[in-house]
C-alpha positions as CSV (number, residue, x, y, z in Angstrom):
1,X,-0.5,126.8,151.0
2,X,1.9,128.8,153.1
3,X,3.9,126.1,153.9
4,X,4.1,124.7,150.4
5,X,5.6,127.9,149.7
6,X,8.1,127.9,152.4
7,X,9.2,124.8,151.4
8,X,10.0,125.7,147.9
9,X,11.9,128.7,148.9
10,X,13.9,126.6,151.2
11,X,14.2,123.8,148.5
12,X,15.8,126.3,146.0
13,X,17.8,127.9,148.6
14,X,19.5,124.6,149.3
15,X,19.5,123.9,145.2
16,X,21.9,126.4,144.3
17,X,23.6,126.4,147.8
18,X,24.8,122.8,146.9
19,X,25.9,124.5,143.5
20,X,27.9,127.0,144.7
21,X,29.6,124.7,147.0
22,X,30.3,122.2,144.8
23,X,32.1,124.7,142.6
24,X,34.3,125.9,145.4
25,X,35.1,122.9,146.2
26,X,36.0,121.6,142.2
27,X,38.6,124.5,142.8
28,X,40.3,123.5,145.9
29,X,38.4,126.6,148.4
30,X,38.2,124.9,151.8
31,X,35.5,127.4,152.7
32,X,32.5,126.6,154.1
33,X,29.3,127.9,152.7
34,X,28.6,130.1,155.8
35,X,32.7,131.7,155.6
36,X,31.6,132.7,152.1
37,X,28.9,134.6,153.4
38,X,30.7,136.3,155.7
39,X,33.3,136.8,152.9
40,X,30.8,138.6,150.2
41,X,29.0,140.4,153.8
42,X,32.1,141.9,154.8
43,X,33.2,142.8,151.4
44,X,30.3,144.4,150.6
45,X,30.3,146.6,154.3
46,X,33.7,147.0,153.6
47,X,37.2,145.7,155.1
48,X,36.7,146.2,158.6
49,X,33.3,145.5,159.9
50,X,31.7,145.8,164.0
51,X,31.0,141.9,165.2
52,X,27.4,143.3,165.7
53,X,27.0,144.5,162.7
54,X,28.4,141.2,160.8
55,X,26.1,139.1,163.3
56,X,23.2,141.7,162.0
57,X,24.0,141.3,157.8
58,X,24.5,137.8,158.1
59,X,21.4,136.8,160.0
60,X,23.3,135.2,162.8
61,X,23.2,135.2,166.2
62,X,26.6,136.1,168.4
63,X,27.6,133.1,169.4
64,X,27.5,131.3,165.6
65,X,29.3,133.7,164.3
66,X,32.2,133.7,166.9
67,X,32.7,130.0,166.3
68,X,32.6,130.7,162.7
69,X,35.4,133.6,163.0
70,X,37.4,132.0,165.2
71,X,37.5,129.1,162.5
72,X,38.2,132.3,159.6
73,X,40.9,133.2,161.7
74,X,42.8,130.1,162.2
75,X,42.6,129.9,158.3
76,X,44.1,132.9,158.0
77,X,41.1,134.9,156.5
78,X,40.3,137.5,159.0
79,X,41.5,138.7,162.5
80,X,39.7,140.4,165.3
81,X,40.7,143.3,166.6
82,X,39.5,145.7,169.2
83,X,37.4,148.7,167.9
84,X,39.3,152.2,169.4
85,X,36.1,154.0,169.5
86,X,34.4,151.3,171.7
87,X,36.8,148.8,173.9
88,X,33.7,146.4,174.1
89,X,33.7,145.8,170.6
90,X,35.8,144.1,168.5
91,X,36.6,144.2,164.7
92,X,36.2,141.9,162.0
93,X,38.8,142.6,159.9
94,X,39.4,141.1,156.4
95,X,43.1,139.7,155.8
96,X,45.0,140.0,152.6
97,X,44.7,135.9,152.2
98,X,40.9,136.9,152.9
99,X,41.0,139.6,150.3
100,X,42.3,137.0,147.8
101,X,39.8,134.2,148.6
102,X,36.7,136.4,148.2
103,X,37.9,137.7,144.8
104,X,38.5,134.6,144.0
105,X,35.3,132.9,144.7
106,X,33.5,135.7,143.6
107,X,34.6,135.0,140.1
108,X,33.2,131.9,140.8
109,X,30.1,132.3,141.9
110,X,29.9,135.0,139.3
111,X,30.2,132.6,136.6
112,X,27.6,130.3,138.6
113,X,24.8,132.8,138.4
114,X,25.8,133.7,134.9
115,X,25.3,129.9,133.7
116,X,21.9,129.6,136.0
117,X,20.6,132.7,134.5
118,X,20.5,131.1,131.0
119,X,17.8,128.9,131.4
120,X,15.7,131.3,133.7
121,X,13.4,134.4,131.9
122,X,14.8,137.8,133.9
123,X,11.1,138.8,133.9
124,X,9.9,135.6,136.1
125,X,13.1,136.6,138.2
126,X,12.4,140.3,138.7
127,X,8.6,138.7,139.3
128,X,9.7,136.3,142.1
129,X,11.7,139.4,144.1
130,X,8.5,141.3,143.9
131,X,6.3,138.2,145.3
132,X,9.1,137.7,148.2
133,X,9.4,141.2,149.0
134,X,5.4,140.9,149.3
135,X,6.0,138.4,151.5
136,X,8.2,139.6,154.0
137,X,6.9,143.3,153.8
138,X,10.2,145.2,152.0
139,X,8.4,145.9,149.4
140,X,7.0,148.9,151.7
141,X,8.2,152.3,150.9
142,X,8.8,154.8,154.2
């Protein structure tokens, strides 16, 4: 049964993944699904970000998410720089090109969840984020 279920999430995880790209993509965003992420993580942590901490909000390991930067930077969307508290660290840090993307896709993807919640009730939604969060134990208060 567990694996049934597991499936499924992963089924509609790649569903609406395959949405959201192909909407980038009808507007002409050579982003990959995983710079997006890293877009709406950084946005959200704000403009400047520890590599760590990125790695640790976008459930990658160090090595991944170098690649993927170093891609993000020869676009133009971010550069690295070296964090003046800590010389070991570096810096993720959101360019004004990368500013501009992420807004832009964000409308986007706005309108993409906007469009899928139409034919979903909000009460089976707010019931499925209980049932994960059951699942993978955040439903815990400490």
């Amino acid at each position: 049964m567990m694996q049934k279920f597991v499936q499924t999430i992963l089924q509609t995880q790649s569903f609406y993944r395959q949405i959201i790209h192909r909407k980038i993509r009808e507007h002409n965003i050579d982003v990959t699904f995983e710079m997006l992420h890293i877009l709406r993580c950084m946005d959200r942590a704000g403009s400047k970000v520890n590599q760590q901490e990125l790695a640790n909000l976008t459930f990658k390991d160090k090595s991944s998410l170098s690649y993927l930067i170093k891609n993000m930077e020869k676009r133009g969307l971010v550069i690295r720089e070296e964090d003046t508290n800590d010389k070991r660290n570096k810096l993720v840090v959101l360019t004004f090109k990368g500013k501009e993307m992420h807004t832009r896709i964000n409308k986007i993807i706005n309108d993409v969840y906007a469009k899928l919640e139409e034919n979903v009730n909000p009460e089976h939604i707010e019931l499925c984020i209980e049932y994960m969060k059951e699942f993978t134990g955040t439903n815990k208060e400490n």
